[in-house]
Backbone as a printed PyTorch tensor [residue, N CA C, xyz], in Angstrom:
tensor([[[-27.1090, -26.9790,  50.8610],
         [-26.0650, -26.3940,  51.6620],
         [-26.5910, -26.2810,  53.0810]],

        [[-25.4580, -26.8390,  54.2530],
         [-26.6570, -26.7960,  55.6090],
         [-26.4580, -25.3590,  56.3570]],

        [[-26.9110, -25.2700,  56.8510],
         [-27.2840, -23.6370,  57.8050],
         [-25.4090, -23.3340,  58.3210]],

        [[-24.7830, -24.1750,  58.7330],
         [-23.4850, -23.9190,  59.2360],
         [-22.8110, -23.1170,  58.3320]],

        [[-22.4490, -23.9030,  57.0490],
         [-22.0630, -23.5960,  55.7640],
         [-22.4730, -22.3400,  55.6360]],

        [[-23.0690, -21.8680,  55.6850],
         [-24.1050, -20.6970,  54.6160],
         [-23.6450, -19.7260,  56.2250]],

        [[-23.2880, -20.0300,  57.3490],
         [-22.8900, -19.2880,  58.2780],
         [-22.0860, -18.6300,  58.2240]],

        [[-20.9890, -19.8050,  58.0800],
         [-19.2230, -20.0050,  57.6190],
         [-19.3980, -18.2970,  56.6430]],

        [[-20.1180, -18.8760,  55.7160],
         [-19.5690, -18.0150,  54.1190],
         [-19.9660, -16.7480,  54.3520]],

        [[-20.9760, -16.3020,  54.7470],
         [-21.2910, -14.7720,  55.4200],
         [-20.5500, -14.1510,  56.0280]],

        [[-19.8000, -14.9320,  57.0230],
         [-18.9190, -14.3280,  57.7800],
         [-17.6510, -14.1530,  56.9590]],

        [[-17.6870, -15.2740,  55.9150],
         [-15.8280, -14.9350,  55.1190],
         [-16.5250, -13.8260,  54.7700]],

        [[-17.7610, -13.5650,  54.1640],
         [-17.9080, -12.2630,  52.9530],
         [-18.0840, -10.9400,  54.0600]],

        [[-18.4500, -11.3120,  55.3670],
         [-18.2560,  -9.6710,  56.1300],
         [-17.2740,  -9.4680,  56.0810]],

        [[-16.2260, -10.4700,  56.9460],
         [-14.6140, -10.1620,  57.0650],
         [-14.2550,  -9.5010,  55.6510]],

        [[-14.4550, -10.1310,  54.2130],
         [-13.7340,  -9.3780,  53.6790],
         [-14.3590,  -8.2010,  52.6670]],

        [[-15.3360,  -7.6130,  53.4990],
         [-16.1280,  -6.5650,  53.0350],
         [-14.9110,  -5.2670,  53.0660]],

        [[-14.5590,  -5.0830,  54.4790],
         [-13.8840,  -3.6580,  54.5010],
         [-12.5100,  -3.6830,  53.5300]],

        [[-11.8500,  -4.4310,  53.0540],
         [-11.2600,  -4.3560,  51.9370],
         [-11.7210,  -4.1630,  50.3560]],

        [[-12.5990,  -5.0570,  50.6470],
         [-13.5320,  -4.3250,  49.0050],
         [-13.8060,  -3.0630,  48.6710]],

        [[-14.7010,  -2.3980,  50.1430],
         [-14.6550,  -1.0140,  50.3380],
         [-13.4580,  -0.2830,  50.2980]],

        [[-12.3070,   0.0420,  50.6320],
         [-11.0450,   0.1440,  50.7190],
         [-10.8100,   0.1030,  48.8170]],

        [[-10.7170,  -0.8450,  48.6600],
         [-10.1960,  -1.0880,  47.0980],
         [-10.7910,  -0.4500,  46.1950]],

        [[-12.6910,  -0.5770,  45.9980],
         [-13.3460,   0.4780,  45.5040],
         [-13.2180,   1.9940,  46.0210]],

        [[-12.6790,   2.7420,  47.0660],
         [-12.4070,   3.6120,  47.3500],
         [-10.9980,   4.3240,  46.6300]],

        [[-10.1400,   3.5720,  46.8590],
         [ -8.8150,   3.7550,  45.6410],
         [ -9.0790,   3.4310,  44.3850]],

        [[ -9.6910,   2.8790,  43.5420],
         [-10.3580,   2.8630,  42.1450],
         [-10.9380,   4.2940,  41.8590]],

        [[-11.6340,   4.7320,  42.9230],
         [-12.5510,   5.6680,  42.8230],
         [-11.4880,   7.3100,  42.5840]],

        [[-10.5030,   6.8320,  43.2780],
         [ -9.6190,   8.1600,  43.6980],
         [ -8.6290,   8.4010,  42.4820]],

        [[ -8.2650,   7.0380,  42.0260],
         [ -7.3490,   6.8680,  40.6420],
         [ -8.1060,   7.5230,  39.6000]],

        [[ -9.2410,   7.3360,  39.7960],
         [-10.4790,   7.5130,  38.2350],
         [-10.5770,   9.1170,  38.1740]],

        [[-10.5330,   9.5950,  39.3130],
         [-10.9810,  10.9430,  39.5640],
         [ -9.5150,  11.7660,  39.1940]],

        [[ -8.4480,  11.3690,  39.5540],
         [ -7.1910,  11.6820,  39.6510],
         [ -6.8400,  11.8190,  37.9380]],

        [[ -6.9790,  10.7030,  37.3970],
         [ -7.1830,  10.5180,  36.0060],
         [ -7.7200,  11.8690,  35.2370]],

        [[ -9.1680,  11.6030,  35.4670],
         [ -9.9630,  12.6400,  34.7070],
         [ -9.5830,  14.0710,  35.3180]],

        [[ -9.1250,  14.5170,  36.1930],
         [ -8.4730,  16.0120,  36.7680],
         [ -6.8580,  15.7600,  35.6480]],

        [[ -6.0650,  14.8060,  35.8770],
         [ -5.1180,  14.8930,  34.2770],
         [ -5.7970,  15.2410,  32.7930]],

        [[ -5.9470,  14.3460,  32.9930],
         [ -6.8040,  14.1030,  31.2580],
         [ -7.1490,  15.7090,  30.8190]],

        [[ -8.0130,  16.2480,  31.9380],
         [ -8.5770,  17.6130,  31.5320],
         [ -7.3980,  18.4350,  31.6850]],

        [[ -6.2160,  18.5180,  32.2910],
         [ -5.3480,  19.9430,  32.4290],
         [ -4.5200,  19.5990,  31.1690]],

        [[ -4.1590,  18.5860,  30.9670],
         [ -3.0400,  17.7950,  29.5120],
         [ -4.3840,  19.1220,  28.5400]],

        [[ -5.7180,  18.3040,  27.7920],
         [ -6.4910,  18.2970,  27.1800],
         [ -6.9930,  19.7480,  26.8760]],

        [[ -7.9210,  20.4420,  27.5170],
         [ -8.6460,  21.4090,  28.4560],
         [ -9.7750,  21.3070,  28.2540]],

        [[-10.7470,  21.9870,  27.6770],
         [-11.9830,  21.9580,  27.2200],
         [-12.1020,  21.2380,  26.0210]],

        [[-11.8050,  21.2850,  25.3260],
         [-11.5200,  21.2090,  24.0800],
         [-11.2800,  19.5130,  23.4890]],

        [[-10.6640,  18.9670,  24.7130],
         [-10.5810,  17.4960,  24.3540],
         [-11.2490,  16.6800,  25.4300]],

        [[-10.7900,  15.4240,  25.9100],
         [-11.5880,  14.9170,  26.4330],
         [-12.0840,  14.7190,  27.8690]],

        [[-12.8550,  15.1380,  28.2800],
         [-13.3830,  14.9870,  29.5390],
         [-14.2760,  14.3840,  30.2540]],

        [[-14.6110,  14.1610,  31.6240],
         [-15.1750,  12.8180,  32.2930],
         [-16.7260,  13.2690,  31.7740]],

        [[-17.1430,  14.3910,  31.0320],
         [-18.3890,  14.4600,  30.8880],
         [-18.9050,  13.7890,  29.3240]],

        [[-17.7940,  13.6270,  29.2900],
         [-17.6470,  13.1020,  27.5200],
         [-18.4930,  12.0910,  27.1740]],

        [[-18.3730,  11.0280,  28.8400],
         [-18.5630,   9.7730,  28.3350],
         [-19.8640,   9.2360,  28.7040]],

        [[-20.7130,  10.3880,  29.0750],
         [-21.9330,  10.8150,  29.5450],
         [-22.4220,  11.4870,  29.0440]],

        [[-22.1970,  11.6930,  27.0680],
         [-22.5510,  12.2090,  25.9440],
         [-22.7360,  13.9690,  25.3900]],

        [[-21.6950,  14.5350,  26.4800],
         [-21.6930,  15.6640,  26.5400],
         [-21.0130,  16.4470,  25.1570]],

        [[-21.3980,  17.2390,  24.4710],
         [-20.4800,  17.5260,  23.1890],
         [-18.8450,  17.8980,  23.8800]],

        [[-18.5510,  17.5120,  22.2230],
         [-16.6300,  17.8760,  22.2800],
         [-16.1870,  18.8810,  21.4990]],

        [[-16.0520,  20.1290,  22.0200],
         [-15.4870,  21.1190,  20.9040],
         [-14.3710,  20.2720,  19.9450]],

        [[-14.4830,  20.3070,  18.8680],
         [-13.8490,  19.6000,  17.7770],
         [-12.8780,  20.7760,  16.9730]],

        [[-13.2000,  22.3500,  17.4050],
         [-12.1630,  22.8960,  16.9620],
         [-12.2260,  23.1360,  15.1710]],

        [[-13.2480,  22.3100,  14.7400],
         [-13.6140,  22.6640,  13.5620],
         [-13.9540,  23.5690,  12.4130]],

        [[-13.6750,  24.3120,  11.6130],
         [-14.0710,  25.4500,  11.2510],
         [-15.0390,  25.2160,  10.0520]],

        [[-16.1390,  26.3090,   9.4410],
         [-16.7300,  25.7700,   9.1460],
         [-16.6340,  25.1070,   7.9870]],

        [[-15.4040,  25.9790,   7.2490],
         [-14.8890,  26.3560,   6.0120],
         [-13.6590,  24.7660,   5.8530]],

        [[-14.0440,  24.1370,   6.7370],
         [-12.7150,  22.7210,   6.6570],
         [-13.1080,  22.1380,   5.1730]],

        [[-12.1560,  21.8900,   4.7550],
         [-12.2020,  21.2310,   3.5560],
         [-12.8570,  19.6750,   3.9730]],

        [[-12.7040,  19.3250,   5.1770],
         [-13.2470,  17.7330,   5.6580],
         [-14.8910,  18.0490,   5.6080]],

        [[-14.9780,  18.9550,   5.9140],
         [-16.5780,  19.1520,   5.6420],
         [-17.4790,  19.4880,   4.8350]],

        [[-16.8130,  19.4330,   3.3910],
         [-17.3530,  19.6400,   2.2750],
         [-18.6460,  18.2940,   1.5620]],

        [[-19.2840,  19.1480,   1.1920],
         [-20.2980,  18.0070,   1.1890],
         [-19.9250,  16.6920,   0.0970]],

        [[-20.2700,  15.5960,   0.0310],
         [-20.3430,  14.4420,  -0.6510],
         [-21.6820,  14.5050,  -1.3840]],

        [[-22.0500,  14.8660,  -2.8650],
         [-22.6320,  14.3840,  -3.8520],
         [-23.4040,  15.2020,  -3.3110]],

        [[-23.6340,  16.6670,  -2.3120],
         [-24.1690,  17.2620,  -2.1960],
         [-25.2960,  17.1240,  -0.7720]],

        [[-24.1540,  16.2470,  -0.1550],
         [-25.4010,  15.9500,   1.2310],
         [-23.6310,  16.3100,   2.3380]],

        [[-23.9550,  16.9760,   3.5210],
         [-23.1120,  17.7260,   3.9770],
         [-23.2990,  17.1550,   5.2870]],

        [[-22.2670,  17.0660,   6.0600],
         [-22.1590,  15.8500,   7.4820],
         [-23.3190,  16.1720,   8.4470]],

        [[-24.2200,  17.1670,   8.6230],
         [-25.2460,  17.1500,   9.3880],
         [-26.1910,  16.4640,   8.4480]],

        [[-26.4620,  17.1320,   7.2590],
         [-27.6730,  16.0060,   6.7840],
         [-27.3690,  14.3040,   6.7380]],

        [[-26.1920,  14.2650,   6.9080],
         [-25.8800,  12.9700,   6.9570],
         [-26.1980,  12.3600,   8.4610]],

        [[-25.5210,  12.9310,   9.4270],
         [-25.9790,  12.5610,  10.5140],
         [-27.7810,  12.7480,  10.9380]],

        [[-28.7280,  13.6200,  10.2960],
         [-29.7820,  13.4110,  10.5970],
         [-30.4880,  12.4310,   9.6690]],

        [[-30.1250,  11.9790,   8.3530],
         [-30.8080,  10.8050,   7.9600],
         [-30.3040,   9.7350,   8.5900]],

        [[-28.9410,   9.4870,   8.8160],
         [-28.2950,   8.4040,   9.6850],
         [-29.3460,   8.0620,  11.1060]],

        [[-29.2560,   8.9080,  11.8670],
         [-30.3050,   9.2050,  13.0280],
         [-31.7070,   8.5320,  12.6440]],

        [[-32.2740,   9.4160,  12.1080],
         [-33.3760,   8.9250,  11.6040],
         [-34.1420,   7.5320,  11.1270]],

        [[-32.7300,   7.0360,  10.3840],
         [-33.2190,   5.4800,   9.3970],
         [-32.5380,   4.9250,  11.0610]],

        [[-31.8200,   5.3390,  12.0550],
         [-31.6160,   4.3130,  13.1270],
         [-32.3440,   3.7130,  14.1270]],

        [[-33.2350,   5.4560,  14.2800],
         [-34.1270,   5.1990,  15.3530],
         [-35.4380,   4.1930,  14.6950]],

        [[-35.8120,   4.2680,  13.3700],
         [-36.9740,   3.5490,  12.9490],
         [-35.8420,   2.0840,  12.3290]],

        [[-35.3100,   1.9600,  12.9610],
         [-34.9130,   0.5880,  12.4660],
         [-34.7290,   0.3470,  11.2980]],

        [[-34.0650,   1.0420,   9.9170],
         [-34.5090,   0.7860,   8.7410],
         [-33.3990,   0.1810,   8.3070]],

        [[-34.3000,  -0.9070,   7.1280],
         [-32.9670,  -1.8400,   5.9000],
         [-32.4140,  -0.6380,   5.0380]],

        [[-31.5650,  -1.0260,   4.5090],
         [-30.7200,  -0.7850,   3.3960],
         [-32.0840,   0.5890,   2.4410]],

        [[-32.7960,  -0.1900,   2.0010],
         [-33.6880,   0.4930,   1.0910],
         [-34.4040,   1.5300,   1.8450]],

        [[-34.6460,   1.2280,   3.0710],
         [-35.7640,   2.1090,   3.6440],
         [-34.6540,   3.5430,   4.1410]],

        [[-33.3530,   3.4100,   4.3040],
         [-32.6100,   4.6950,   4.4990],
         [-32.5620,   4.9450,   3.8890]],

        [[-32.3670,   4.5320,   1.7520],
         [-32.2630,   5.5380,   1.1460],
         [-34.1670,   6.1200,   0.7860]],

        [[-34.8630,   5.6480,   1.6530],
         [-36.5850,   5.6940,   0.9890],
         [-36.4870,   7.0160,   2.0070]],

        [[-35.8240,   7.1580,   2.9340],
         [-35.5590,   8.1630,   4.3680],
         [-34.6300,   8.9550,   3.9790]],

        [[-33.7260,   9.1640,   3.0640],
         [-32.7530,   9.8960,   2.2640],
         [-33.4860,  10.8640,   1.2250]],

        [[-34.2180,  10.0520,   0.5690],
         [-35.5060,  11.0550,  -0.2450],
         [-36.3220,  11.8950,   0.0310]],

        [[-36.9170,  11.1650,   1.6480],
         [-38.0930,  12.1490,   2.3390],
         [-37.1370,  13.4440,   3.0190]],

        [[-36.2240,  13.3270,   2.8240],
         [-35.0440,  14.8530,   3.6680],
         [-34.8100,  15.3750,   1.8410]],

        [[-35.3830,  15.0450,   0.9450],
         [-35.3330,  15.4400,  -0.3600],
         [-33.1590,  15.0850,  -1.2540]],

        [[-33.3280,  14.0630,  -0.5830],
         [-31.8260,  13.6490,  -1.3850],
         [-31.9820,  12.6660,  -2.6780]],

        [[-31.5410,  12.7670,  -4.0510],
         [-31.9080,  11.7540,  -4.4750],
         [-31.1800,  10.5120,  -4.1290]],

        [[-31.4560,   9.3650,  -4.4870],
         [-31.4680,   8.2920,  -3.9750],
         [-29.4330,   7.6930,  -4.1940]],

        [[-29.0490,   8.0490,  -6.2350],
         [-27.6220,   8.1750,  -5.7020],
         [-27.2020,   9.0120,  -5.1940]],

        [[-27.1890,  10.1360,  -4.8540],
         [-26.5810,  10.8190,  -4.0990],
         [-26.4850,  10.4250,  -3.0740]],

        [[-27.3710,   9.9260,  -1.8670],
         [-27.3860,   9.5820,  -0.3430],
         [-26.1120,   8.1370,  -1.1090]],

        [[-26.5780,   6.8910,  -1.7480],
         [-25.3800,   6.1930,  -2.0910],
         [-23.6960,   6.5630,  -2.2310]],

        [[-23.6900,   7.9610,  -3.1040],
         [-22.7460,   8.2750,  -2.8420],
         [-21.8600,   8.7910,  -1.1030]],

        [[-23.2690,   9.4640,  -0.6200],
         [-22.5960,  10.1320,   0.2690],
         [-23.0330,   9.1530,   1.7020]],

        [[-23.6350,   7.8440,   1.8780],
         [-23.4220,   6.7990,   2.6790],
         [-22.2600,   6.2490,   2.6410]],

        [[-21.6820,   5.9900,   1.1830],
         [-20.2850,   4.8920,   0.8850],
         [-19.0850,   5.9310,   1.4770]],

        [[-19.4260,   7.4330,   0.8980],
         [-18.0300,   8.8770,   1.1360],
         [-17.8910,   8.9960,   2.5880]],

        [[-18.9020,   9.0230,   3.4210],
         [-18.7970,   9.7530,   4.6590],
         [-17.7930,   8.9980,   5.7320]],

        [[-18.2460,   7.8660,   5.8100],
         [-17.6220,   6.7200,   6.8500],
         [-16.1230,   6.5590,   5.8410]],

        [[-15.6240,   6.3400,   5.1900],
         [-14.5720,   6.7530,   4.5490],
         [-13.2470,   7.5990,   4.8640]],

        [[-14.1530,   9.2720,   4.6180],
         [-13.5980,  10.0340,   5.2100],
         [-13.4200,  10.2140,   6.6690]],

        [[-14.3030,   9.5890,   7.4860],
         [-14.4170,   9.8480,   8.9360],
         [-13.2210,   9.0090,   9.2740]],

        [[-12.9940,   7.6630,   8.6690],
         [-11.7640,   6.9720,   9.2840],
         [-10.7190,   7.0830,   9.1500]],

        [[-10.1160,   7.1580,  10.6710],
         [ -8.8030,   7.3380,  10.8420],
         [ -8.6820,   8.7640,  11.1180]],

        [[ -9.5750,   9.8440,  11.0360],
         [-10.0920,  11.3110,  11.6170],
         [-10.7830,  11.0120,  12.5320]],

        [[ -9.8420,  11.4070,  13.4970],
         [-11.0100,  11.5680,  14.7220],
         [-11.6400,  12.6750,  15.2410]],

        [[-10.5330,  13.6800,  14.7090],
         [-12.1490,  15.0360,  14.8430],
         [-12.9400,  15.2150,  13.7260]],

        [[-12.3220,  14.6890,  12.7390],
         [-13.8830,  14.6570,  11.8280],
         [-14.8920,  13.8090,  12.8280]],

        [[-14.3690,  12.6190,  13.1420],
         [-15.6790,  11.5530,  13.3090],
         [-16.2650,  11.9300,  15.3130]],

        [[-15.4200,  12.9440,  15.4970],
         [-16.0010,  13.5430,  16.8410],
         [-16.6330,  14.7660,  16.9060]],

        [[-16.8510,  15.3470,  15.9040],
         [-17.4690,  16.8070,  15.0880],
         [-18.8860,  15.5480,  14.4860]],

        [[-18.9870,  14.5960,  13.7230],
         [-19.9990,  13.4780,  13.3520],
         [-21.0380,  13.0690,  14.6600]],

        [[-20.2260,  12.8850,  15.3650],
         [-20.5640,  11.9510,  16.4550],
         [-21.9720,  13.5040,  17.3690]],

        [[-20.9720,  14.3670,  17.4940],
         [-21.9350,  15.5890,  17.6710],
         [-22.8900,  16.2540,  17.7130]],

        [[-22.9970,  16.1710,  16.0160],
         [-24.0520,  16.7650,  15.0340],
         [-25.1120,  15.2820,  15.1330]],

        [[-24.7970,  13.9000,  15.4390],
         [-25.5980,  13.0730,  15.6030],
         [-26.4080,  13.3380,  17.0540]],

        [[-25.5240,  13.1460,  17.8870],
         [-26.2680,  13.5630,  18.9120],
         [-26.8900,  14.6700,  19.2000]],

        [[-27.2810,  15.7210,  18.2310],
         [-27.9760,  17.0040,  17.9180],
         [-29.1760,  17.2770,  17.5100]],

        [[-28.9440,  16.1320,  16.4330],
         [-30.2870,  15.9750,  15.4160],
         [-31.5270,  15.0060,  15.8780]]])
């Protein structure tokens, strides 16, 4: 490319700098405008711009929910901390339930309550945002 060229194109990309700026400036104002809705519709309680920057979500949950009754005797936090656990060490199939045992679960039980949990979580989204929680906890 000769020196002219490569002149030319700098100058298209200054000229059309202050519109980019401009455009990212109204993106910026929509986004913000957004998340000030989102939160007065919502309030605390649902979703907000801190959300997505892994901040917990009151889920409104009680403790006594029938959604939170345990599966085969392993109950959605122990689930989310063996889940956690077999994720961060990378583990197969066998080695989460070998990581299901060392939290003292027997081996069908975590089967049962691996196949129950994701189950129940779908299509609940405050179950699986009360999940999502207790994961990021443990």
């Amino acid at each position: 490319m000769g020196l002219f060229k490569q002149m030319k194109d700098l100058r298209n990309v200054a000229a059309q700098a202050p519109d980019m700026i401009a455009q990212a400036q109204q993106t910026a104002a929509a986004a913000q405008a957004y998340a000030a809705q989102t939160q007065a519709a919502y309030g605390m309680s649902g979703y907000n711009a801190a959300n997505a920057f892994g901040a917990p979500v009151a889920t409104g949950m009680a403790a006594d929910d029938p959604r939170l009754a345990p599966i085969a005797g392993v109950d959605l936090a122990m689930y989310a901390r063996v889940s956690k656990a077999a994720a961060q060490e990378g583990l197969a199939a066998d080695g989460v339930v070998a990581k299901a045992q060392s939290f003292g679960i027997a081996a069908d039980a975590w089967q049962q309550a691996a196949a129950g949990w994701p189950v129940r979580m779908r299509g609940d989204t405050q179950l699986a945002v009360h999940y999502g929680n207790l994961y990021g906890q443990v």
